[in-house]
C-alpha positions in Angstrom: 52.3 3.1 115.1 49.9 5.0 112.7 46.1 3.9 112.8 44.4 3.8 109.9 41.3 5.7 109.4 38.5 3.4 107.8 36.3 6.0 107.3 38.7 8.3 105.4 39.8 5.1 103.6 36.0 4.2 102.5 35.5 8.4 101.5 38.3 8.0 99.2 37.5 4.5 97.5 33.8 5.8 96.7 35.4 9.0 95.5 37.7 6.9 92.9 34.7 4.9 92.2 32.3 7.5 91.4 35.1 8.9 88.7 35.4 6.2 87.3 31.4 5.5 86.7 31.7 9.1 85.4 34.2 9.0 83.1 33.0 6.1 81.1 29.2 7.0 80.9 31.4 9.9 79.4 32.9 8.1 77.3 30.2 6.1 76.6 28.1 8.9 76.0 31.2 10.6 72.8 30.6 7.0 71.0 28.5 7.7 68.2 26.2 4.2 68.2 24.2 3.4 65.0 20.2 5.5 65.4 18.0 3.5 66.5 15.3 1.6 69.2 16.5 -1.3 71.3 12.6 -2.1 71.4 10.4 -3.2 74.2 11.9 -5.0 77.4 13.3 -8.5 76.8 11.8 -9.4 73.6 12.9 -6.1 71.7 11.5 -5.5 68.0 11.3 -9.2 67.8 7.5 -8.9 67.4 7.7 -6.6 64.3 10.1 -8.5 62.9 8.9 -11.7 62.6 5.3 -10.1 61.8 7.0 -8.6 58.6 7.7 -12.4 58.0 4.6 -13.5 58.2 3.0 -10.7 56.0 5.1 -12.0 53.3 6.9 -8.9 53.3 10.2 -9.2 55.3 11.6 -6.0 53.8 8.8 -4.0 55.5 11.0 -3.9 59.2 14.0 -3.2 57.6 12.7 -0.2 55.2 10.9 1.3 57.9 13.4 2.0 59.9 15.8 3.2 57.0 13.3 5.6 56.3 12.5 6.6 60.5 16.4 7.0 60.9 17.5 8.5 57.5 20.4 5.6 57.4 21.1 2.5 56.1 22.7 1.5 58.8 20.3 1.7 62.6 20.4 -0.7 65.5 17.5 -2.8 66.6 17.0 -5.7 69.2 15.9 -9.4 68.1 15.8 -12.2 69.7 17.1 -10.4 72.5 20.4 -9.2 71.1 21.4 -5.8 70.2 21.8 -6.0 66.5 23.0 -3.6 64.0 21.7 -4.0 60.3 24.0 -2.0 57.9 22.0 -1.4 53.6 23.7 -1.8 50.5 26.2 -3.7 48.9 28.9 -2.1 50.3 27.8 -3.2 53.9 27.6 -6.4 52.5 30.8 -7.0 51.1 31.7 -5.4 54.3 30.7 -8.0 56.4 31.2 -11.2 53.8 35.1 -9.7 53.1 35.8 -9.6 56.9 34.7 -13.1 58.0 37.2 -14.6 60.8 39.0 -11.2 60.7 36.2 -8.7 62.1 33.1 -10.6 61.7 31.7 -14.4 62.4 28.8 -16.3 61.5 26.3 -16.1 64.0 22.8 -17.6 64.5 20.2 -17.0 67.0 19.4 -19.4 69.9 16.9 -21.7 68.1 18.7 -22.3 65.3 21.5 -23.2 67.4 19.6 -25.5 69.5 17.7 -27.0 67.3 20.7 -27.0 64.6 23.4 -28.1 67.3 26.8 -27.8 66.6 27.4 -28.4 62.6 29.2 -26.4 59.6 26.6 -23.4 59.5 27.1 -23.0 63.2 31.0 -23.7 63.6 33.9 -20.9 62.9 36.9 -20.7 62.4 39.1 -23.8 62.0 36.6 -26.3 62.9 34.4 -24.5 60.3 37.2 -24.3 57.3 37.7 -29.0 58.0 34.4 -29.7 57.9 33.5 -27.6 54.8 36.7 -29.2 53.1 35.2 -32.7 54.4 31.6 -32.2 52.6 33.1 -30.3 49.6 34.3 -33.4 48.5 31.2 -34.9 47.5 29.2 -31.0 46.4 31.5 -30.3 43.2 31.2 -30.7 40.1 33.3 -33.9 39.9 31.3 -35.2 42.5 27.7 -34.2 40.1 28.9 -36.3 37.5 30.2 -39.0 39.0 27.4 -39.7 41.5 24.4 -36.9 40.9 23.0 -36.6 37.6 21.7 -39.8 36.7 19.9 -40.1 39.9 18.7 -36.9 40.1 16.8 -37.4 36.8 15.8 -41.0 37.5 14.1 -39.7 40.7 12.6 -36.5 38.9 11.1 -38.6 36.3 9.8 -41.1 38.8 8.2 -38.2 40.6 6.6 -36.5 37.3 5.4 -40.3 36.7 3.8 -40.7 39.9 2.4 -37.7 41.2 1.8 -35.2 37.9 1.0 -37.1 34.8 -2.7 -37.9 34.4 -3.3 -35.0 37.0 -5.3 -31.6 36.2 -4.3 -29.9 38.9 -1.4 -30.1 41.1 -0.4 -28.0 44.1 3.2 -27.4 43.3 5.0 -26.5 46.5 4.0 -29.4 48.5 4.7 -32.0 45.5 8.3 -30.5 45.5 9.2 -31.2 48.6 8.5 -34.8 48.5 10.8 -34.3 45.0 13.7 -32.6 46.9 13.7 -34.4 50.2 13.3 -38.1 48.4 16.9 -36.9 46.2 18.6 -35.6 49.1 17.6 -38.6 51.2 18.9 -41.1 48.2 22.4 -39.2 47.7 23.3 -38.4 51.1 22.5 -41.5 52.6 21.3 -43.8 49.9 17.5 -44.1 51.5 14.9 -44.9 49.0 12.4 -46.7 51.4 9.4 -44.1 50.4 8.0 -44.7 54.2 10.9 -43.6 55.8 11.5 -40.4 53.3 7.8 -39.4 54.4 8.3 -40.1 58.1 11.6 -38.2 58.3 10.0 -35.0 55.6 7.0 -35.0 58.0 9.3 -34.4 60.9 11.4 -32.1 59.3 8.6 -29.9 58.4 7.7 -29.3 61.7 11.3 -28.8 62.4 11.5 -26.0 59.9 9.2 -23.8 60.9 11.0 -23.9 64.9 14.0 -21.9 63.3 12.6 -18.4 63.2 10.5 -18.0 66.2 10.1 -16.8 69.9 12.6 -18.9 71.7 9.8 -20.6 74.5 10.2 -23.8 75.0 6.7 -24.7 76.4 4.3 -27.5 75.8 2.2 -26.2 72.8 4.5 -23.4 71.4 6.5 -23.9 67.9 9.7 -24.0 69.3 9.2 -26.9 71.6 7.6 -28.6 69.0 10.3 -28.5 66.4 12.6 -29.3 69.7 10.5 -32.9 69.8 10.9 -33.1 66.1 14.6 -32.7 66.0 14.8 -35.3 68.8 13.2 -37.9 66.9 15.0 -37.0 64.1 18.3 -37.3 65.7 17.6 -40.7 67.0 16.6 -41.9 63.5 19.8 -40.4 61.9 21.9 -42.0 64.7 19.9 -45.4 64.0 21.3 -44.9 59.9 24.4 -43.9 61.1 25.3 -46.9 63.1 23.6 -48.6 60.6 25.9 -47.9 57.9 29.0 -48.2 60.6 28.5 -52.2 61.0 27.8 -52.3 56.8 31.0 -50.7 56.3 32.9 -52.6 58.5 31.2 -55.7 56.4 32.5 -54.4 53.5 28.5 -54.6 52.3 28.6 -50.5 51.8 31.1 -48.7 50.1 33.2 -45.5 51.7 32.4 -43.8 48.2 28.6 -44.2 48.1 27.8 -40.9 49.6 28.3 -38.6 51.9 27.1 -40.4 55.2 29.4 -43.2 54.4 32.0 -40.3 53.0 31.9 -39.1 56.5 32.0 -42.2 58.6 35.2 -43.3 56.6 37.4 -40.6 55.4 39.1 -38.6 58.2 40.4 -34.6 58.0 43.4 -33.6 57.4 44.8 -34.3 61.1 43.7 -37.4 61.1 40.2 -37.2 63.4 37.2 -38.7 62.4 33.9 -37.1 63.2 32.0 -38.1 66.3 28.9 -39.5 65.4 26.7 -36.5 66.8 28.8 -34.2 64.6 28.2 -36.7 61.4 24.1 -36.8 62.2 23.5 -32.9 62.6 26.0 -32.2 59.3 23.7 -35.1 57.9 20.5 -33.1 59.4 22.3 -29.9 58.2 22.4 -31.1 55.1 19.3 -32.8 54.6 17.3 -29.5 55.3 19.6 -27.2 53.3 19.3 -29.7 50.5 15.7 -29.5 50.2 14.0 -26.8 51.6 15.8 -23.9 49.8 15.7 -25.7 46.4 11.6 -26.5 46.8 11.3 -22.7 47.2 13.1 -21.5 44.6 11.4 -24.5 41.9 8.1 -23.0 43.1 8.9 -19.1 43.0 10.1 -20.5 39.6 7.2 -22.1 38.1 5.4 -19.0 39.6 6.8 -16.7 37.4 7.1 -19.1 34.4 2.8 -19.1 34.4 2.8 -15.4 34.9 5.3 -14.8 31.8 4.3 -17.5 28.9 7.3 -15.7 26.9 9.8 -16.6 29.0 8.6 -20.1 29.2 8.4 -20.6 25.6 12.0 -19.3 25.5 13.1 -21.8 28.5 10.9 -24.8 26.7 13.2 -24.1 23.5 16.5 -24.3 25.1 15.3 -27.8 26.8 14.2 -29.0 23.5 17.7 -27.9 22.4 19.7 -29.5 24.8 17.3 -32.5 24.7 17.5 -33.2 20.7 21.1 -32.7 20.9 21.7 -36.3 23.6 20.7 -40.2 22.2 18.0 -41.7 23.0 17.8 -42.7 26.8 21.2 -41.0 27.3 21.0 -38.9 30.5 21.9 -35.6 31.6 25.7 -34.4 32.4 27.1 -31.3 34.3 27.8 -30.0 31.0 24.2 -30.1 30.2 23.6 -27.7 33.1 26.0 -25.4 31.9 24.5 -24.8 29.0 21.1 -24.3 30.4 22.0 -20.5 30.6 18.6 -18.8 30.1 17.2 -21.0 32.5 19.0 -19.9 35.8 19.1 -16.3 34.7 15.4 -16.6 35.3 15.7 -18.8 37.9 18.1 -15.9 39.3 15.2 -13.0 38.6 12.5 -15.1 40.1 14.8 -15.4 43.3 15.7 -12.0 43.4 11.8 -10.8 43.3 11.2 -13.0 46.3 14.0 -14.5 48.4 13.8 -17.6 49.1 15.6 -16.9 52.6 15.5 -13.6 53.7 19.0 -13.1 55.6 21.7 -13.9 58.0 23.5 -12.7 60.9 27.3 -12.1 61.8 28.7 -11.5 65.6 31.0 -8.5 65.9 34.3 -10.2 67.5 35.8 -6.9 68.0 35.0 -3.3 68.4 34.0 -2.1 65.3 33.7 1.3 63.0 31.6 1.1 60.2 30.5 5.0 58.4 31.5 6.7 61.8 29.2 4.4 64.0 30.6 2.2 66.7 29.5 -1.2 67.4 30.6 -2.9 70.2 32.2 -6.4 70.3 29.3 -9.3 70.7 27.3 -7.0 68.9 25.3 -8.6 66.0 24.9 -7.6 62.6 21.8 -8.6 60.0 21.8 -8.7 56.3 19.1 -8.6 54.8 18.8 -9.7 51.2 15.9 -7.8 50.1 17.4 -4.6 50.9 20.1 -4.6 48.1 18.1 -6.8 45.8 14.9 -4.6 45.2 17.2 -1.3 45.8 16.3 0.9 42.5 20.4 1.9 42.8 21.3 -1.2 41.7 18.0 -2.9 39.6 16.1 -0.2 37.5 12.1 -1.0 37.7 13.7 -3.2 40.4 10.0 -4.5 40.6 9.6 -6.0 37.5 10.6 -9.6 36.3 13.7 -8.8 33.4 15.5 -11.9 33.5 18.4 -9.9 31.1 19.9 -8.6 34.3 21.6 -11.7 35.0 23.1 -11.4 31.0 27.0 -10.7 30.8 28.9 -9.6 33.8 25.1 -9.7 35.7 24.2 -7.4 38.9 26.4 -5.3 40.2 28.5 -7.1 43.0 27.4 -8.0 46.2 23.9 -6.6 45.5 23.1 -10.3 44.5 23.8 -12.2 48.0 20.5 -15.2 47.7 23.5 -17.7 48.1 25.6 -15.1 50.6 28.8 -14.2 50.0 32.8 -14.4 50.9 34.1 -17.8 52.5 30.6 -18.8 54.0 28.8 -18.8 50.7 26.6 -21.2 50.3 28.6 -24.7 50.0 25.4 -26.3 47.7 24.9 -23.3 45.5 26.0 -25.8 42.7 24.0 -28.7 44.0 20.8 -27.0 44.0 21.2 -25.7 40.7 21.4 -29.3 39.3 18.9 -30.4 41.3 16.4 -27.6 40.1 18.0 -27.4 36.4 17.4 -31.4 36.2 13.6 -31.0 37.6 12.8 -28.3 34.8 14.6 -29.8 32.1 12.1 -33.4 32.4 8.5 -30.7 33.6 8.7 -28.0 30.9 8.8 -30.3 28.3 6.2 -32.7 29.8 3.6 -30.0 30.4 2.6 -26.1 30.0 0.3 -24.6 33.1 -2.0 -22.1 34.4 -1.9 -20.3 37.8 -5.1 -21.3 39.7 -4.5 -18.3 42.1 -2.9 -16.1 40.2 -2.2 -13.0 43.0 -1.7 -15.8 45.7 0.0 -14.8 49.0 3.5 -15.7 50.1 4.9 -15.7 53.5 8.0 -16.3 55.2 7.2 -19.2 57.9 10.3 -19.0 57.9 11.2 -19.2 54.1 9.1 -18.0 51.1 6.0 -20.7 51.3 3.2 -20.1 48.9 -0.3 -19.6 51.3 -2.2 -22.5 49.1 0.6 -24.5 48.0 0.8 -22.4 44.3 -1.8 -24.8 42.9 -1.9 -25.4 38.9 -3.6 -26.7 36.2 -1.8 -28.6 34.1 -1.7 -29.3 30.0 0.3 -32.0 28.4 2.5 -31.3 25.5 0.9 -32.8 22.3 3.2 -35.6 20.9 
């Protein structure tokens, strides 16, 4: 009986072994990756990247390295993933036109910890139910059923409280009270003003635990807005069972809002939402709701005291829209529609400064994109900056020229504030109304002077005026 030679058996096995490391560093080595610099050890070009932010100039990291590599499309490493970010609008609509196919959404780890599992985190399936679930009440049957009025009541509430009678005002923080108190009163039906505070208060700390060095050590940011998404959590949960036992009472209706929307109405297979699923969509929703649209209303009333033209030309389409409804008669969808001038401006201010810089998509397959390969769970960046202050597709893409958003507007997908494809922004409409209601009751209340005119603004981790854009204010004369 033949022996068999271990030694001659262990020679040949390292031989097959070493061919095989050999022939796909080979092959590794005849992929043509996307240029670029994976970064220092562990924490990559995460340093340089959020330090952009913080300058207030979150193009800088991307721009830089356009310009080191010679391409619009280079590889980087953030948050400790390799991450490809690919310029222009044809890498956008790229990347929005191959969601669930190529591409999908994909966040870095402390927005999906501190987020936990909700609609801007899901995919696929479980993604497409629960934006169908919430689309229900963000649509335009939904504003003018249940929005409007409210919206305006609590605007003029606000303007009442907190800017008549005032010389100065610091706009940003006043707008956030303004935008959290309406999301808090239509999502859940909470007007104690307490509670708003407590819960805004929280979610301030919250927000700024998104973008950061993922550490979660006593004293750092990200364990701090850890602790304030806990309490936040418990308090939602509190509401939510709340509102269980006062819909079983028949005290609260299924239709109110959303909360109870959610709590009542299953999806189309018949499952309700767990509660932890309805309180971070709540959560979800609460900080989507507000934050973006506080940004936007300052960048906005930015620009309207740096350009007294354009606000004499948005003040007469309010007065025209305004003389046009009986007295005490409120505002209606169609209303909005016809505030035209308005959110092309609104548009220009937002394309000057973003109010959110970017996103991120997971590669769920191997990809070619211009001749480069990128690998499956590989991530990509866009950056919204890079298309809207691109010369290609804005001349004097510096300069505030509302006209761009006239006719057919920019060219397509080099306009992607709200995103783009079948993850755009599910409260691009609600935010409009929200902002359109705001500066159809303030621009024809008062007129108003920058007090810093060349004031700073950051990303921390959206656009946040360094001093809160104070301004003087000056009552319309009856």
């Amino acid at each position: 009986m033949a022996t068999i030679n271990f030694s001659s058996v262990f020679i040949l096995l390292l031989q097959i072994t070493i061919l095989i490391i050999f022939f796909l560093r080979r092959k590794k080595k005849t992929l043509n990756f996307p240029p670029g610099s994976s970064g220092w050890p562990i924490v990559g070009e995460t340093l340089d990247f959020l330090r952009a932010n913080k300058e207030g100039k979150p193009e800088k990291f991307v721009k830089e390295r356009i310009e080191k590599y010679k391409s619009k499309i280079f590889k980087t490493s953030i948050m400790g993933e390799n991450v490809v970010v690919i310029g222009g609008a044809g890498g956008n609509k790229f990347l929005f036109s191959n969601e669930n196919k190529k591409v999908n959404v994909w966040w870095p780890v402390t927005i999906r910890k501190l987020l936990g599992r909700c609609l801007v985190t899901s995919v696929g399936d479980e993604a497409k139910l629960m934006r169908k679930m919430l689309s229900y009440f963000i649509s335009p049957d939904a504003f003018s059923r249940l929005y409007t009025k409210t919206m305006e009541v609590v605007a003029l509430d606000h303007v009442d409280k907190y800017w008549e009678g005032k010389e100065q005002v610091k706009v940003y923080h006043l707008l956030k009270l303004y935008t959290f108190k309406v999301a808090c009163q239509l999502f859940m039906s909470i007007e104690d003003h307490n509670e708003i505070e407590k819960l805004s208060a929280l979610f301030n700390i919250f927000l700024k635990g998104l973008i950061t060095i993922p550490v979660n050590l006593p004293g750092t940011t990200f364990h701090k807005a850890n602790r304030a998404v806990a309490t936040i959590r418990k308090e939602l949960l509190q509401i939510v069972r709340k509102r269980r036992e006062e819909l079983e009472q028949k005290i609260a209706s299924p239709s109110q809002d959303i909360l109870s929307h959610l709590l009542s109405t299953p999806d189309e297979n018949g499952k309700f939402m767990s509660e932890i699923l309805i309180v971070n969509n709540i959560l979800l929703l609460l900080f989507a709701g507000h934050d973006t649209s506080t940004v936007a209303l300052t960048l906005l009333i930015k620009r309207l005291g740096e350009h007294p033209q354009v606000y004499e030309n948005i003040l007469q389409e309010h007065i025209k829209i305004a003389s046009a409804k009986k007295e005490g008669e409120s505002l209606n969808w169609d209303d909005i529609q016809k505030m035209k001038y308005s959110w092309n401006v609104l548009c220009e201010a937002m394309r000057l400064k973003q109010p959110i810089i970017g996103a991120y998509r997971e590669a769920i397959m191997d990809i070619n994109y211009e001749g480069y390969h990128i690998p499956k769970g590989w991530k990509f960046y866009w950056n919204t900056t890079l298309t809207s202050l691109d010369p290609e597709y804005y001349p004097n893409a510096t300069s505030f020229d509302p006209s761009r958003f006239e006719g057919a507007g920019p060219a397509p997908f080099s306009y992607i504030t709200f995103g783009g494809g079948p993850r755009m922004c599910i409260g691009k409409e609600f935010a409009r109304l929200e902002m359109m209601v705001f500066l159809h009751i303030i621009v024809r209340k008062f007129r108003w002077k920058l007090v810093v005119p060349d004031e700073r603004i950051i990303y921390d981790p959206m656009a946040t005026p360094v001093e809160g854009l104070p301004i003087k204010l000056q009552t319309h004369k009856p």
